[in-house]
C-alpha positions as CSV (number, residue, x, y, z in Angstrom):
1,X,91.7,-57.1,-5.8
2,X,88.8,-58.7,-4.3
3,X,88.1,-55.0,-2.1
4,X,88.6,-53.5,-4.8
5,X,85.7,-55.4,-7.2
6,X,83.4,-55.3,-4.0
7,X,84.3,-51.6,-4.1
8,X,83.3,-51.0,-8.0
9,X,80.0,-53.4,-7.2
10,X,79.1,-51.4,-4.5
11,X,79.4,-48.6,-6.9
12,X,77.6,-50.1,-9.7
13,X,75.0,-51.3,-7.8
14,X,74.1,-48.1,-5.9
15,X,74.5,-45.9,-9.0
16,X,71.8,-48.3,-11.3
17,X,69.5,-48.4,-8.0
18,X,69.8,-44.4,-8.3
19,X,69.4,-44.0,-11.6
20,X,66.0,-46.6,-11.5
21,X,64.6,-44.4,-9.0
22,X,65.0,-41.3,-10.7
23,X,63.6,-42.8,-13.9
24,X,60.6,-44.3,-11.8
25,X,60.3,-40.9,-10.8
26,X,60.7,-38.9,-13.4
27,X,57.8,-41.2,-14.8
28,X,55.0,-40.1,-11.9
29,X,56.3,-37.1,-12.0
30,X,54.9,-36.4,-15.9
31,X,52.0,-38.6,-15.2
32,X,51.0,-37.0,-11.9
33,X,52.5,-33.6,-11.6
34,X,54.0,-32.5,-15.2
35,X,56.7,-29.4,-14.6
36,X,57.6,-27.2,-16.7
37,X,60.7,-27.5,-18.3
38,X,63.8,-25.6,-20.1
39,X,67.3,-24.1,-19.1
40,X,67.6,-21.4,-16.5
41,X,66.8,-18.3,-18.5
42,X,68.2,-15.3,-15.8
43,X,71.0,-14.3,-14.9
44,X,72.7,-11.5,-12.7
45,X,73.4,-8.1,-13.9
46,X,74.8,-5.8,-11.2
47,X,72.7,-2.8,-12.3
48,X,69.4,-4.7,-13.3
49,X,69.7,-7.6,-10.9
50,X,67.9,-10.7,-13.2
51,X,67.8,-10.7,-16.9
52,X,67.5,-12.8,-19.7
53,X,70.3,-14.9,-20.1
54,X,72.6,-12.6,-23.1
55,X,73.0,-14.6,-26.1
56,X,71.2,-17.6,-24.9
57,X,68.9,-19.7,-27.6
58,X,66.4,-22.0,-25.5
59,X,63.4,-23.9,-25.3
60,X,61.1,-24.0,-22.9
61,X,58.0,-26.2,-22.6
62,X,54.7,-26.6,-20.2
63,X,52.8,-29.5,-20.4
64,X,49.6,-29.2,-22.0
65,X,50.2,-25.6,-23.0
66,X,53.1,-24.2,-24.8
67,X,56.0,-25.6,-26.3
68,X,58.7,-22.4,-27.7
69,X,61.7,-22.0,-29.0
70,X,63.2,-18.4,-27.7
71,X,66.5,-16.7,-28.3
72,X,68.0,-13.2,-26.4
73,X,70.6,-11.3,-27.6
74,X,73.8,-9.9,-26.1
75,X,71.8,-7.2,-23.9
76,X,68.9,-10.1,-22.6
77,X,66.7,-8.8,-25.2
78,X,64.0,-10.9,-26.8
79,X,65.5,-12.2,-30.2
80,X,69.0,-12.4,-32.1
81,X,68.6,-8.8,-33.4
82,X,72.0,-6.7,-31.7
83,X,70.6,-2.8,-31.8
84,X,73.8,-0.4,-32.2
85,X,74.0,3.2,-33.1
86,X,70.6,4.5,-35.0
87,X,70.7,4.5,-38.6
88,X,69.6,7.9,-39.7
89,X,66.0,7.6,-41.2
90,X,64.7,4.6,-38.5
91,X,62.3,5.0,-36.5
92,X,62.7,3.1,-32.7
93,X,59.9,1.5,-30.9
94,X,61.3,0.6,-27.0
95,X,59.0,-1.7,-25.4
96,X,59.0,-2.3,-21.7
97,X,57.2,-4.9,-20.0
98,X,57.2,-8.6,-17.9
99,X,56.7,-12.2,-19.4
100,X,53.6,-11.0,-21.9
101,X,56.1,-8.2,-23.5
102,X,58.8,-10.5,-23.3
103,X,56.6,-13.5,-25.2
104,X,56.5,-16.6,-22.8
105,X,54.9,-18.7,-24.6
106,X,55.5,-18.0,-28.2
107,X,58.5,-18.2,-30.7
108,X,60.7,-14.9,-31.8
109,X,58.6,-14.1,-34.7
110,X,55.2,-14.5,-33.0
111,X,55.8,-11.9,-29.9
112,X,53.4,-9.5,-30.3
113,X,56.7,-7.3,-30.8
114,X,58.0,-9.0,-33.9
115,X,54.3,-8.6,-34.7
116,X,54.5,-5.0,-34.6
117,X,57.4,-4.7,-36.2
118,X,55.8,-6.2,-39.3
119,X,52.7,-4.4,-39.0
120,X,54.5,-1.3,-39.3
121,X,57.3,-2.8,-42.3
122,X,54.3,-3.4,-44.5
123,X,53.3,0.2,-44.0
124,X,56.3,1.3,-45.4
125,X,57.5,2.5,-41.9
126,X,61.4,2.0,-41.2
127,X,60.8,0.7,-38.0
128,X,63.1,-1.1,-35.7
129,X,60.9,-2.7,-32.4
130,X,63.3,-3.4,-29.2
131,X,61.5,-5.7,-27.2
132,X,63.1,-5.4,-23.7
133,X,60.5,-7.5,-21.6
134,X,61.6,-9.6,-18.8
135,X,59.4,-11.6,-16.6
136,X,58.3,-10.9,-13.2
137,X,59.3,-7.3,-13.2
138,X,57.6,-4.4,-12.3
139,X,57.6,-0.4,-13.5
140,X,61.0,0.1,-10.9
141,X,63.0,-2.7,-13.5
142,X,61.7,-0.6,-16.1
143,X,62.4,2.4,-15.0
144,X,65.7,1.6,-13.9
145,X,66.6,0.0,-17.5
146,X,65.6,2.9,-19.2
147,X,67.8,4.8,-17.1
148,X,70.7,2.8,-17.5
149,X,70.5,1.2,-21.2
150,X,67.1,2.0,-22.8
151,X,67.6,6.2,-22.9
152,X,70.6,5.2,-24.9
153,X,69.2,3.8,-27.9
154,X,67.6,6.7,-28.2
155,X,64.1,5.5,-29.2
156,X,61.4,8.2,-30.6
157,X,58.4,5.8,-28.6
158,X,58.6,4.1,-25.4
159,X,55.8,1.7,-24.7
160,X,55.5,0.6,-21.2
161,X,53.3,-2.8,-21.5
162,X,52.0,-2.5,-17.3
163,X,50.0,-5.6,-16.3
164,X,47.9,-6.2,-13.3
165,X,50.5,-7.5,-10.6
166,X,52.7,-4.5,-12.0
167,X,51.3,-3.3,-8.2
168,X,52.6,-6.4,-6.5
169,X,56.3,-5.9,-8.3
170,X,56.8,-2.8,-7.4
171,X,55.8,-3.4,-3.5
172,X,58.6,-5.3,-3.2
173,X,60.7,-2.1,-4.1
174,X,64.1,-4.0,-5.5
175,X,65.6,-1.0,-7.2
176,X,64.9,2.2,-5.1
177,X,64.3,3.7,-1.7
178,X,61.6,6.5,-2.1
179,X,63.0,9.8,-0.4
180,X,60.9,12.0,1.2
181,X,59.3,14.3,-1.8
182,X,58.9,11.1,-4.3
183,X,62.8,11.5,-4.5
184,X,64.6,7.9,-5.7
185,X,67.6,6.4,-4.5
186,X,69.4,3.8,-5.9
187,X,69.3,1.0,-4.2
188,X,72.4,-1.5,-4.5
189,X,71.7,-5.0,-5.5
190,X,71.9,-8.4,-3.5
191,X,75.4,-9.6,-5.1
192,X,74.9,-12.6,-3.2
193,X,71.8,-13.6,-5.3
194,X,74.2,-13.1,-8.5
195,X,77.1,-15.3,-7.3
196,X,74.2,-18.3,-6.6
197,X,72.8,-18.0,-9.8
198,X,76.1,-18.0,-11.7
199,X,77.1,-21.1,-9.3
200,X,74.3,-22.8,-10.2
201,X,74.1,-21.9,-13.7
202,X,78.2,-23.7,-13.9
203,X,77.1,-26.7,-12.0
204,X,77.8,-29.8,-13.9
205,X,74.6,-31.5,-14.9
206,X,72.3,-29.0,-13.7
207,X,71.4,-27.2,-17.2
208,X,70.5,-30.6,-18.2
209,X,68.4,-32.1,-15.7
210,X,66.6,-28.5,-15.3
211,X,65.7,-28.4,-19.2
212,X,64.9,-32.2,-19.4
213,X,63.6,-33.5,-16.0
214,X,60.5,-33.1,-14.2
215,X,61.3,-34.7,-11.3
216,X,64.1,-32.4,-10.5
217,X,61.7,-29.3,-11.6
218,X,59.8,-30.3,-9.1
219,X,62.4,-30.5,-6.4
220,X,63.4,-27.0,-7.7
221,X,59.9,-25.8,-7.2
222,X,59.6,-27.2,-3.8
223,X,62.6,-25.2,-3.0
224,X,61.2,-22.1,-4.7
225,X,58.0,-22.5,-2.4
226,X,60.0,-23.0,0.8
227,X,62.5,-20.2,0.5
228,X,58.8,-17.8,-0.4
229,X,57.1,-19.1,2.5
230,X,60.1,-18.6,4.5
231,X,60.0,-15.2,3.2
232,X,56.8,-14.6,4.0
233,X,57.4,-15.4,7.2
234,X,60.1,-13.8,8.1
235,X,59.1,-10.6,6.8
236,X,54.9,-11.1,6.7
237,X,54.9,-9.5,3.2
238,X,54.9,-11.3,-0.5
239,X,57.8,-10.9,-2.7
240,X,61.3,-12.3,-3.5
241,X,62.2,-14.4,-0.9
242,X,66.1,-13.8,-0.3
243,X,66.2,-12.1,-3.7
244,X,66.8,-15.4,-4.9
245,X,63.4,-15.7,-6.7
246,X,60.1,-13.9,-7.8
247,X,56.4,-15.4,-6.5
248,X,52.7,-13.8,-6.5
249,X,49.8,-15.0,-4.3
250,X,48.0,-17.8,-6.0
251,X,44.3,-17.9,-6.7
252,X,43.5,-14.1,-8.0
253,X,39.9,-13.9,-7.1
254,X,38.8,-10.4,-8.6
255,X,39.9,-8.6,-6.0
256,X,43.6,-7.6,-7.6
257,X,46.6,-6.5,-6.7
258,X,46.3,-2.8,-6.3
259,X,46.1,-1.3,-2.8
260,X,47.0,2.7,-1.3
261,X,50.3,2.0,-0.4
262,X,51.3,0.2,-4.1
263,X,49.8,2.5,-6.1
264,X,51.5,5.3,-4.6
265,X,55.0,3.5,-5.6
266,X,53.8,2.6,-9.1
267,X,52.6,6.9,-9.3
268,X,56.7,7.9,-8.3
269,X,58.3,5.3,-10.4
270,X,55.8,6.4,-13.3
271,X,56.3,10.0,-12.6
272,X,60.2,9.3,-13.0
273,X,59.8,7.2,-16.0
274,X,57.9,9.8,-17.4
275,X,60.5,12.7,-16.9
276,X,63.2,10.4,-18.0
277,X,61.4,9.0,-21.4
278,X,61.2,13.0,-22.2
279,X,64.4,13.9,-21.2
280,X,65.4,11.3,-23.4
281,X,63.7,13.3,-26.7
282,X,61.0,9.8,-26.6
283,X,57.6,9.6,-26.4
284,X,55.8,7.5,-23.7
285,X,52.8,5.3,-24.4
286,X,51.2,3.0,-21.5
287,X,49.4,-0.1,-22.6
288,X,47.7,-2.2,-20.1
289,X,47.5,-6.1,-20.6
290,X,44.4,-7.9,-19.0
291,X,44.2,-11.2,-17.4
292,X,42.4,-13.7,-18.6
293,X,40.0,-13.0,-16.0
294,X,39.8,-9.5,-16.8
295,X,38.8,-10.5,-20.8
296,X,36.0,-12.7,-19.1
297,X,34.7,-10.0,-17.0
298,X,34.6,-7.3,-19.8
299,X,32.9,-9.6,-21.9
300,X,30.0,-10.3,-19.5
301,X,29.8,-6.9,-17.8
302,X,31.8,-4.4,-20.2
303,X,33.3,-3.4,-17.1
304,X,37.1,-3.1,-16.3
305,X,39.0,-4.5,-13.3
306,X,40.0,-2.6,-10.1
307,X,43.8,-2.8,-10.9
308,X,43.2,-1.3,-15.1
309,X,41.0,1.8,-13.2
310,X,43.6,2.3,-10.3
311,X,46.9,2.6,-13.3
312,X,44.3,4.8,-15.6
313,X,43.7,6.6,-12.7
314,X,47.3,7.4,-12.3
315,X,47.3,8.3,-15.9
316,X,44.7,10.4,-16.2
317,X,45.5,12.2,-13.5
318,X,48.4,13.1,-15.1
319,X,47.4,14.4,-18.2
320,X,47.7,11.4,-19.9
321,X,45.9,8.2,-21.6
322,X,45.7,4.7,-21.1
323,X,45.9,2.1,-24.4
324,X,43.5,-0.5,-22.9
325,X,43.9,-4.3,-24.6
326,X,40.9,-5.3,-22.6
327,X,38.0,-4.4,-24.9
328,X,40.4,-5.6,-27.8
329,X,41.4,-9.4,-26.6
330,X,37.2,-9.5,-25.1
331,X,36.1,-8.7,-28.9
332,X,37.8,-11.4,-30.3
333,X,35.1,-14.0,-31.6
334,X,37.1,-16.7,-29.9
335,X,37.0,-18.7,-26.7
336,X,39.4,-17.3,-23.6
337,X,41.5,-20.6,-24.1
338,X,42.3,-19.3,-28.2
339,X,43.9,-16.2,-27.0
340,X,45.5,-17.4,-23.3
341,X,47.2,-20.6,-21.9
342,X,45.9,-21.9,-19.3
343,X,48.9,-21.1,-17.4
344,X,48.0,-17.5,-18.3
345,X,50.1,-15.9,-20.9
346,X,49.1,-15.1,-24.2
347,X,48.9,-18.2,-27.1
348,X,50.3,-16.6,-30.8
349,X,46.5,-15.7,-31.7
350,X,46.2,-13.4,-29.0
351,X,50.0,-11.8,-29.6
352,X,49.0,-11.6,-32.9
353,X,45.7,-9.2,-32.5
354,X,48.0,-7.1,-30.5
355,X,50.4,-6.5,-32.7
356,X,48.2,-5.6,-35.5
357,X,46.5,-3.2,-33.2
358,X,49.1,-1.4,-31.9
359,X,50.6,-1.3,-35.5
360,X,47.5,0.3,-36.7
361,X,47.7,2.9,-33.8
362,X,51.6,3.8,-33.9
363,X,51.6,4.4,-37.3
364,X,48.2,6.6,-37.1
365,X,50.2,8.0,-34.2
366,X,54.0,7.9,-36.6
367,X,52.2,9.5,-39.3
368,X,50.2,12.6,-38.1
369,X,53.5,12.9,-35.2
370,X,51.9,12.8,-32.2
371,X,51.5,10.4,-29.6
372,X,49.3,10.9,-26.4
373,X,51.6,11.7,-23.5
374,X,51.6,10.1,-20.2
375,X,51.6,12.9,-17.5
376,X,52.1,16.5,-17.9
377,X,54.0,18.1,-20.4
């Protein structure tokens, strides 16, 4: 008996020492070095690789910036809303996009999606608005999901939201190998990455200290910034580092994230988008989403950054248009910080001048029955 109490003390003791350490930690943590918080939100698809957790209602919070409440449906789409055969008479609206499309940042109802989709209801327009977003994803993921899920909804307008590091994404070329031509192959995806993230999404505990702790969000981005660096290094290129998670180079300084070799990609996986959104009977529209940076710099010099001219480039060379937010969000009579966090998505003021924009614009476009096309007919 007496082992067995020194036993249970020894216990005891080391599990109240542990559990002062982490709460004297957790406490510099927030004071020092606040993390971000909220449950993992991806998980593995085995033809889209990371999505939005299906059916998963979250919240997610930032320090000092945005506190949200977020829910996907069964598909990893932003919002409860299930989207089944097309009623006859409905109108659908597919948008494609990263974390601004998706809404990080902002509550279902103030995406600049649901936005839209009221915009367009008060017009008397049966609209339904699938907002498909995912963060970190380039035009490849969108491509690819159009391919496999979003052609089958059959939508008469497909918006692809492309923002700056849309370049950077697609460098890291997750989806297809580009065949001689501008052919694509489908590239198969690292199952490995899917049975880590399913492991870890299981683990007992781990939900709860990665949507409540700091401390251990901190330990997870410690990890996150080894396993890129390691990346880097093995490979001397940015990207997913083991396919186990997303980065970007830190700092932007003007310069952006466009160069010969990415924009060439983004032209083939825009030139197959392109053929597939017609193929599909939809129209494609290309809407490009500024940095914060960008805003600034249009409202100085009324110029546009490197990385909007190189995509409307693209366009235009195809025959198309780009829908430029730039001149819209630097118009507001607002500061920067009204209309972007200052981790760098959009706050519900800015989402909501969007959404009223491109509502006045799609039902211009619904109305008369055209919309401008994005490369050659």
């Amino acid at each position: 008996m007496g082992l067995l109490r020194k036993t249970l003390f020894s216990v005891i003791s080391v599990s109240l020492g542990f559990l002062l350490a982490f709460g004297l930690a957790e406490m510099a943590v927030r004071v020092i070095c606040p993390q971000e918080t909220g449950p993992p939100r991806f998980a593995f698809d085995p033809e889209l690789g990371d999505i939005p957790v299906p059916l998963q209602k979250g919240r997610q919070r930032h320090p000092g910036d945005y506190d949200f409440i977020y829910s996907n449906n069964s598909r990893g789409f932003r919002g409860s809303q299930e989207f089944g055969p097309k009623q006859p008479g409905r109108v659908r609206l597919l948008l494609l996009g990263d974390s601004f499309t998706y809404g990080v940042g902002v509550d279902d109802d103030q995406t600049f999606a649901a936005e839209l989709e009221r915009e367009l209801g008060e017009r008397r327009l049966p609209v339904e608005v699938i907002n498909a977003g995912n963060s970190g994803k380039g035009t490849d993921y969108e491509l690819k999901l159009f391919q496999t899920v979003g052609a089958g909804l059959k939508p008469e307008v497909t918006v692809l939201c492309f923002f700056s590091n849309d370049f950077q994404d697609n460098a890291r070329a997750e989806y297809y190998d580009v065949e001689a031509g501008g052919g694509l192959r489908v590239k198969p995806l690292d199952g490995n990455r899917g049975g880590i993230k399913t492991f870890l999404f299981h683990l007992p505990g781990y939900n709860w200290l990665i949507s409540w702790s700091q401390a251990a969000n901190l330990v997870k981005q410690a990890a996150v910034n080894y396993l890129v660096q390691t990346g880097k290094n093995r490979r001397g290129q940015v990207g997913a580092a083991s396919g186990l998670v997303v980065s970007y180079e830190t700092g932007y300084d003007g310069r952006g994230f466009s160069n010969e070799a990415n924009r060439k990609l983004t032209a083939i996986y825009l030139d197959h988008l392109r053929e597939a959104v017609k193929q599909a009977g939809s129209e494609l529209l290309v809407v490009y989403i500024p940095l914060a940076s960008e805003v600034e710099t249009y409202r100085q010099k009324q110029e546009i950054s490197r990385d909007e001219q190189a995509i409307k480039e693209i366009i235009e060379a195809r025959g198309g248009a780009l829908k430029s937010l730039t001149p819209l969000l630097a118009s507001a009579p607002v500061p920067i910080r009204e209309l972007y966090y200052a981790e760098g998505h959009w706050t519900p003021r800015a989402h909501l001048q969007v959404g009223r924009y491109l509502g006045d614009y799609i039902a211009s476009q619904l109305q008369a029955k055209r919309l401008p096309r994005s490369g050659r007919p």
